[in-house]
N, C-alpha and C positions, 0 to 999 in steps of 0.2 A: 504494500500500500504506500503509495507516494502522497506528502503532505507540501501545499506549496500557499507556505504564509503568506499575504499582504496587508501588513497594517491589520483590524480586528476580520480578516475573511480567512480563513482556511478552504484551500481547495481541494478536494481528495481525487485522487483517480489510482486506479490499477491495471494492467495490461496483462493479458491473457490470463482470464481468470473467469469461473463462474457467477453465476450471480449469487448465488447461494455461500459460497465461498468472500465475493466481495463484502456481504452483508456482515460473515460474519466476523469478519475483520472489521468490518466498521464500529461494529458492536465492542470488539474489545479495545478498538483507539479512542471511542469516544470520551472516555473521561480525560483525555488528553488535549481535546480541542472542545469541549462543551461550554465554554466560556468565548467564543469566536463564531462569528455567521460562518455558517458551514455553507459549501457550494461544493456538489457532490457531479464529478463529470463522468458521466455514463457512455463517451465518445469507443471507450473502446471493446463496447457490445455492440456485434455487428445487428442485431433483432433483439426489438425488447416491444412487449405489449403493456396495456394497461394496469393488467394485474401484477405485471412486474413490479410497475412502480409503485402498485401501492404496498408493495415490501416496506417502503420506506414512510410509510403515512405514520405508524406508529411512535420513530426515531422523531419524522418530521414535526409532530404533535407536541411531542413531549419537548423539543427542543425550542418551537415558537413561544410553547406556554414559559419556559424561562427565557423567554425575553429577547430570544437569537432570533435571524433570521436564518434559513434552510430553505438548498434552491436544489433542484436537478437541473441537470445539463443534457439535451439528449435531442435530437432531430427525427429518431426512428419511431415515435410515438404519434396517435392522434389525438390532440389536446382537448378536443372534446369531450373524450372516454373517462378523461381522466378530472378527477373531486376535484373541486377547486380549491377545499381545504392544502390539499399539496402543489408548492410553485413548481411547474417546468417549464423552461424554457429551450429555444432552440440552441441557444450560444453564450458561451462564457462571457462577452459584454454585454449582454442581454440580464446575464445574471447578478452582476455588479450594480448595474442601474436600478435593479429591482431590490436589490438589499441596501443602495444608498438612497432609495424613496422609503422602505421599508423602515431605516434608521432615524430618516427624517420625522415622518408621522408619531415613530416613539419619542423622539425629544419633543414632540410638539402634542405629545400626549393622544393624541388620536388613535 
């Protein structure tokens, strides 16, 4: 699992790997970065559907309710399918933008 800090965002990705296997490593790095907007890049799943992502609706949930923002990263999806409770977007500055409006609405209490 690769971690690539910016200032309070953490980006995770991993490279040949399953999903099952990515989760569960996400699962044991998290108290390492749960203090940091997490931005999770899913670029290197060649197929992922809806129910994939809601793997992550759990982590997502629990990690917006303390106060972080949580994005996925991923073009292989249709954003439809998928809860609105969990953010995806198509692209890494896509993700950034959405966690520096996200950041904003909390200092502005909203």
């Amino acid at each position: 699992m690769i971690f690539d800090k910016e200032g309070t965002t953490t980006i995770v990705f991993q490279e040949k790997t399953t999903l099952s296997i990515f989760m569960e490593n996400l699962n044991n790095a998290y108290p390492k970065i749960k203090h940091d907007n997490i931005v999770i890049n899913l670029f290197s799943f060649n197929k992922l559907t809806a129910n994939d992502i809601l793997e992550f609706l759990d982590i997502s949930n629990a990690h917006k309710a303390a106060g972080q923002s949580f994005v996925l990263v991923t073009d292989k999806v249709n954003y439809d399918e998928v809860p609105d409770e969990i953010s995806v977007v198509p692209t890494l500055q896509e993700a950034k933008d959405l966690i520096e409006m996200e950041e904003m609405e909390r200092d502005l209490g909203i």
